[in-house]
DRENZA-966828 format. One record per residue (C-alpha): x, y, z; residue in three letters. Coordinates in steps of 0.1 Angstrom, whole numbers, padded with zeros to 4 digits, always signed. Example, Ala and Ser with C-alpha at 12.3 -4.5 7.8 and 13.67 -1.06 7.14 Angstrom:
! residues 2
+0123-0045+0078ALA+0137-0011+0071SER
! end
This chain:
! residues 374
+0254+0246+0463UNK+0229+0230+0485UNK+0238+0220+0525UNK+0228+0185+0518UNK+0253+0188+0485UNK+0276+0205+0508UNK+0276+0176+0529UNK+0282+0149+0504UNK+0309+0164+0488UNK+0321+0166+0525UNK+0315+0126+0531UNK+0331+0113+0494UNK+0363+0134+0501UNK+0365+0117+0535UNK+0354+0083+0521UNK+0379+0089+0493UNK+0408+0096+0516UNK+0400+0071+0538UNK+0402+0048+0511UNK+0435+0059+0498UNK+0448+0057+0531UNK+0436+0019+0530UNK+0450+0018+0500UNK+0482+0029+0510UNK+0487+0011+0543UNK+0479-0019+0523UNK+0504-0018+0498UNK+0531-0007+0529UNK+0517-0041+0546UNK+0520-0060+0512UNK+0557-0049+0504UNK+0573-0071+0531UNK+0556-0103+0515UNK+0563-0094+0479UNK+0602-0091+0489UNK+0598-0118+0511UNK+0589-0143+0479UNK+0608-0128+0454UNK+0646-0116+0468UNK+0674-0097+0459UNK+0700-0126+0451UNK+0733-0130+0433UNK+0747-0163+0425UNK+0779-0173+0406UNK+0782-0197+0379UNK+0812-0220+0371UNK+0813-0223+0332UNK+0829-0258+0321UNK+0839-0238+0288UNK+0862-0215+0275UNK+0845-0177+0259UNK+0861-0181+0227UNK+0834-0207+0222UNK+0807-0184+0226UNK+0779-0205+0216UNK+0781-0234+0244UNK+0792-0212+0266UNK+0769-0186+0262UNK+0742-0211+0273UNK+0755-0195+0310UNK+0754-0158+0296UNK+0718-0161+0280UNK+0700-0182+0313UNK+0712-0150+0332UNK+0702-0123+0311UNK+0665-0139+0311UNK+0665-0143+0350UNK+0677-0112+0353UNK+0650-0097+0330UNK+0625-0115+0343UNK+0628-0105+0378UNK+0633-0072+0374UNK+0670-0074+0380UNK+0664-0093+0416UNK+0680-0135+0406UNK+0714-0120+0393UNK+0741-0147+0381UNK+0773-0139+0372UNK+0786-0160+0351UNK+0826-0168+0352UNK+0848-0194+0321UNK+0863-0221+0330UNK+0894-0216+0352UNK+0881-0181+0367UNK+0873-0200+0397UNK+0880-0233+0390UNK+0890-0250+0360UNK+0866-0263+0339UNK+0865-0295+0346UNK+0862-0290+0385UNK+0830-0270+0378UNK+0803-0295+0387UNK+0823-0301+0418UNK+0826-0265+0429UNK+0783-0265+0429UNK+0787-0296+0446UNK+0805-0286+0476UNK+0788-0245+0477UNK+0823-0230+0462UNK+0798-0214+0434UNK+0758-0217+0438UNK+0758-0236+0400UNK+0777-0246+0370UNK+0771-0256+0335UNK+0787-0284+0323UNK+0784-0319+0309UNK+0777-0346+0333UNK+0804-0370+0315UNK+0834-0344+0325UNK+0824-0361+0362UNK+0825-0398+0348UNK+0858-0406+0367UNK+0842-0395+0403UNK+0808-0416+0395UNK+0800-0433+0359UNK+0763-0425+0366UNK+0772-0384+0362UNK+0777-0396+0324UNK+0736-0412+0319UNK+0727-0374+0323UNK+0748-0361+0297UNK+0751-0390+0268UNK+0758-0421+0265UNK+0775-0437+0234UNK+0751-0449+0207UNK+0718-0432+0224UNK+0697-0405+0214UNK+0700-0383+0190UNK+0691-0342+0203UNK+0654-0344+0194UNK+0652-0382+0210UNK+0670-0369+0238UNK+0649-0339+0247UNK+0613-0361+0246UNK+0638-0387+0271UNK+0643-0357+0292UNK+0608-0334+0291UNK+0589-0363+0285UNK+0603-0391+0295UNK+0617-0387+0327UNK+0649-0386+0319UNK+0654-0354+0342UNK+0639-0370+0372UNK+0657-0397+0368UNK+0692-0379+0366UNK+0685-0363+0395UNK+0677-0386+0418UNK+0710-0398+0413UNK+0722-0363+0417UNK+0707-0359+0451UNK+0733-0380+0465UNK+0759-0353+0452UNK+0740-0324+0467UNK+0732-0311+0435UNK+0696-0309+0414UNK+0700-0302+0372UNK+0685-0291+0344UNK+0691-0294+0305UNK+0709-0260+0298UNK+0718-0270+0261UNK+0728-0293+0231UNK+0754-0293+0202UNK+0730-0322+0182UNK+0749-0349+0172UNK+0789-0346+0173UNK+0811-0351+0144UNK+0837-0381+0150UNK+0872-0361+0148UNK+0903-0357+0124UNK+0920-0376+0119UNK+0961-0381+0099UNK+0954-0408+0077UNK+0922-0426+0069UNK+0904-0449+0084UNK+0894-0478+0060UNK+0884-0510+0083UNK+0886-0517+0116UNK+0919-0527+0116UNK+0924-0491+0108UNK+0917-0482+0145UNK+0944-0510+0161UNK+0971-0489+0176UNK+0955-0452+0168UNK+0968-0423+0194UNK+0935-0407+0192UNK+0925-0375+0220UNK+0892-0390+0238UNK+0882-0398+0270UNK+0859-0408+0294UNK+0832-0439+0285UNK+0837-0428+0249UNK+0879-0437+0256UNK+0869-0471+0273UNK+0847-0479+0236UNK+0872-0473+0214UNK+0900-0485+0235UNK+0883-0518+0228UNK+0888-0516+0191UNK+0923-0512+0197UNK+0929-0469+0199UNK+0949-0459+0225UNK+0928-0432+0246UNK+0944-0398+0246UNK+0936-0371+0274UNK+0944-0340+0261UNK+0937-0303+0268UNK+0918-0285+0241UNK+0949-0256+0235UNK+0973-0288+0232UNK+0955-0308+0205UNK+0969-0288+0173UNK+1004-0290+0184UNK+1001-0326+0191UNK+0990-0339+0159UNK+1008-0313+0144UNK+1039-0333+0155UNK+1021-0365+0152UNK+1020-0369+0190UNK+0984-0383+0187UNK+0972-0392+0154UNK+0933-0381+0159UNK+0914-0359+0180UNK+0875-0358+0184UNK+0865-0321+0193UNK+0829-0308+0191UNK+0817-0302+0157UNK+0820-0279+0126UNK+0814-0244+0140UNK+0837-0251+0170UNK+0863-0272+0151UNK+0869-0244+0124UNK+0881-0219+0150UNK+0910-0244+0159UNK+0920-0252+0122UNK+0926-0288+0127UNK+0920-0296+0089UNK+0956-0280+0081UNK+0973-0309+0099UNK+0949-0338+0102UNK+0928-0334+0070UNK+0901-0366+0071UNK+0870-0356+0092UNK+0851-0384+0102UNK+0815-0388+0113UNK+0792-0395+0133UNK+0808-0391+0167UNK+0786-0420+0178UNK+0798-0409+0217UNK+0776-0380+0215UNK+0744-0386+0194UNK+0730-0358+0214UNK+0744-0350+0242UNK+0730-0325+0271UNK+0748-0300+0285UNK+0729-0288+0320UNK+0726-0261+0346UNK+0741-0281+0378UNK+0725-0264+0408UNK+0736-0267+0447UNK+0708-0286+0461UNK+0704-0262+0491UNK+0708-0231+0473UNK+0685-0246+0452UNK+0657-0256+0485UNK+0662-0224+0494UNK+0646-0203+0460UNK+0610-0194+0467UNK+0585-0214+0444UNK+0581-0186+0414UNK+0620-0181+0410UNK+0623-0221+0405UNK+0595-0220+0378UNK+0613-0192+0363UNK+0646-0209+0365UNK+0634-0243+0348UNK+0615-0221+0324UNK+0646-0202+0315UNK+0670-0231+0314UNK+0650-0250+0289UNK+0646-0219+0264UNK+0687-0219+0265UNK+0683-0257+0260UNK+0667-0252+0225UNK+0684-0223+0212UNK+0718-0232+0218UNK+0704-0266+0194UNK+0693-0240+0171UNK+0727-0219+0166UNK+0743-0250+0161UNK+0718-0257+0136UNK+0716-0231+0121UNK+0758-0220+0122UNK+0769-0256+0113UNK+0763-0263+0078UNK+0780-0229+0069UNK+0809-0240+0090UNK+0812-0271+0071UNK+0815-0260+0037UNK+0841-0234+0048UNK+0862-0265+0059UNK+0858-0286+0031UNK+0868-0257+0010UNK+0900-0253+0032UNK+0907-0289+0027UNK+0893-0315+0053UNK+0881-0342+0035UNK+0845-0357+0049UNK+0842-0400+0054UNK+0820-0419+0069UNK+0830-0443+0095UNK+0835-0481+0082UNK+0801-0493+0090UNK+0829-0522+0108UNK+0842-0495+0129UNK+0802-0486+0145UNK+0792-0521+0148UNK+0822-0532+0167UNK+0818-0496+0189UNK+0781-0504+0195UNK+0788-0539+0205UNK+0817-0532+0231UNK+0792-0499+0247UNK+0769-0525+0255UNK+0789-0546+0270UNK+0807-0520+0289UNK+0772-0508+0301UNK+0763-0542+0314UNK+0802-0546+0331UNK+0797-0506+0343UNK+0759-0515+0359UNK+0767-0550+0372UNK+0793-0529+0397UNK+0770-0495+0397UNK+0735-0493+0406UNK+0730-0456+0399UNK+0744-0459+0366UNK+0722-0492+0360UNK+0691-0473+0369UNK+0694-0446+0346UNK+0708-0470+0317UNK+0678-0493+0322UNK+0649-0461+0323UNK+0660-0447+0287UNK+0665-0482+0271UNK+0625-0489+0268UNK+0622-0451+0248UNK+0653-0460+0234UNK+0640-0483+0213UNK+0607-0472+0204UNK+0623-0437+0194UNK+0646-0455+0164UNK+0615-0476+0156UNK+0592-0443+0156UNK+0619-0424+0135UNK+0622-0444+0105UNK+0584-0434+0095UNK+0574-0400+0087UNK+0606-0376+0097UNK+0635-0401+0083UNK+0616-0404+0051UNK+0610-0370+0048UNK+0647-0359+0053UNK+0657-0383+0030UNK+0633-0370+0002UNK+0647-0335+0005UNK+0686-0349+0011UNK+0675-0360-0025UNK+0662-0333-0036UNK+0691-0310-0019UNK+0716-0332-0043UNK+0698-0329-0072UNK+0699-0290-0068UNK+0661-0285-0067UNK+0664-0267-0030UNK
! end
């Protein structure tokens, strides 16, 4: 080998150390930053439901196994069923005032501290799931929610949807209006102050005391959730007619209630990731609903519950008295007015848009499905 070869073998070794030395130094300088905007947190999660109702309540489970993945184990939530902390109606308030960093729950199970917690959630005679989630994504129906939220130090994000409800069992059936007069029926909240207006007599009820009660004939109905939930309870042994639709929840959200400063204080990319991963758990729990529902329902038919529509007496007289208890509610509440007001131009143009191409579909194959073609 050469002296002048010699020599710049010499000068790339030392160019090639100095530049892993760089190389080095730089990444050392770089860590601080990196761990600076992405930390090492763990947060704790107030459920609003019980585990033995895995699929709403997995909606927690599933948005902490994606943050967790996708942060390399760094945004940890524990999640913890109602009444590990707090019970599950509390939950919103225990994000609220920092007991727990979050919580998922329905906005409506807060209807008594403000009626404007419920315009978040569902309203009677609204959306429908699909509706809803153009209102929210699209629409601004989640900017609108949480202003309103802001003044309960809190910020939220759709974290799930059971599609629209079923309208509850119920010990005799329902054929008019005057069917409802007097009915002891389990309901609450604006969906209580409807129907108490057609006469029922609002029942508040915890979920492990319904069977007993109209078991006994305590209460003689009880709105629940819908098939795949109601089956696990086996209400269709004691109150055998199964009413629908639940008109009080057409589509209602369920959300990821977040403690407005914890919230300020997540670096930019963890709040991406966050919304990202809350509306991925906002389809799919619509999806296993979907998709576990109609299975559900055959197995309770063939155990005995016995499927009616509501009088159409019954839904007019409902509609009518929601809208006049939205106009009495708004007239007193200018949150709730606000949000009522936003979704009521969609509102309208979504039913109009619907009856075209998707309800015509659907009610083609409906046909078809009855005719035994599918």
């Amino acid at each position: 080998m050469t002296q002048d070869k010699k020599l710049d073998r010499r000068s790339f070794l030392t160019r090639a150390s100095i530049g892993g030395a760089a190389a080095a130094a730089g990444a050392t300088l770089a860590a601080p930053a990196i761990a600076q905007e992405s930390p090492t947190l763990n947060w704790r999660l107030a459920s609003s439901f019980p585990k033995s109702l895995e699929t709403i309540y997995g909606g927690g489970e599933e948005l902490s196994q994606r943050l967790k993945e996708a942060t390399d184990g760094k945004f940890n939530i524990q999640v913890f069923a109602g009444g590990e902390i707090v019970p599950g109606l509390q939950a919103i308030d225990a994000a609220s005032d920092g007991t727990v960093d979050l919580a998922h729950s329905v906005g409506y199970y807060s209807w008594g501290k403000d009626p404007a917690f419920a315009c978040g959630a569902d309203l009677p005679f609204t959306f429908n799931a699909r509706g809803k989630a153009a209102y929210n994504y699209s629409g601004g129906g989640i900017e609108a929610f949480n202003e309103f939220l802001a003044t309960q130090n809190l910020v939220a994000w759709p974290g799930g949807n059971t599609g629209a409800q079923m309208g509850g069992w119920y010990r005799r059936e329902i054929n008019s209006l005057a069917d409802m007069k007097g009915l002891k029926m389990r309901i609450s909240g604006l969906a209580g102050m409807v129907v108490e207006r057609l006469g029922v007599v609002p029942q508040q009820i915890a979920g492990g005391d319904i069977y007993p009660a109209l078991e006994k004939g305590t209460i003689d109905a009880a709105e629940w959730v819908g098939p795949y939930d109601d089956e696990k309870l086996g209400f269709q042994k004691v109150a055998p007619y199964y009413y629908y639709p639940g008109f009080w929840e057409g589509g209602p959200s369920v959300s990821f209630f977040v403690n407005i400063d914890k919230w300020n204080e997540l670096p930019e990319n963890y709040k991406s990731l966050f919304r990202s991963c809350a509306q991925a758990v906002d389809q799919n729990m619509l999806a296993e609903y979907d998709f576990k529902n109609p299975t559900a329902l055959k197995n309770l038919v063939g155990s005995g519950a016995q499927l009616r529509p509501f009088p159409e007496d019954v839904l007019t007289a409902a509609f009518d008295a929601s809208r006049a208890i939205y106009d009495e509610i708004g007239a007193q509440n200018a949150a709730f007015k606000k949000q009522w007001e936003a979704m009521r131009p969609f509102l309208a143009d979504w039913f109009l848009y619907s009856q075209t191409a998707e309800y015509t579909f659907d009610t083609f194959m409906m046909i078809q499905q009855r005719n035994g073609k599918l």
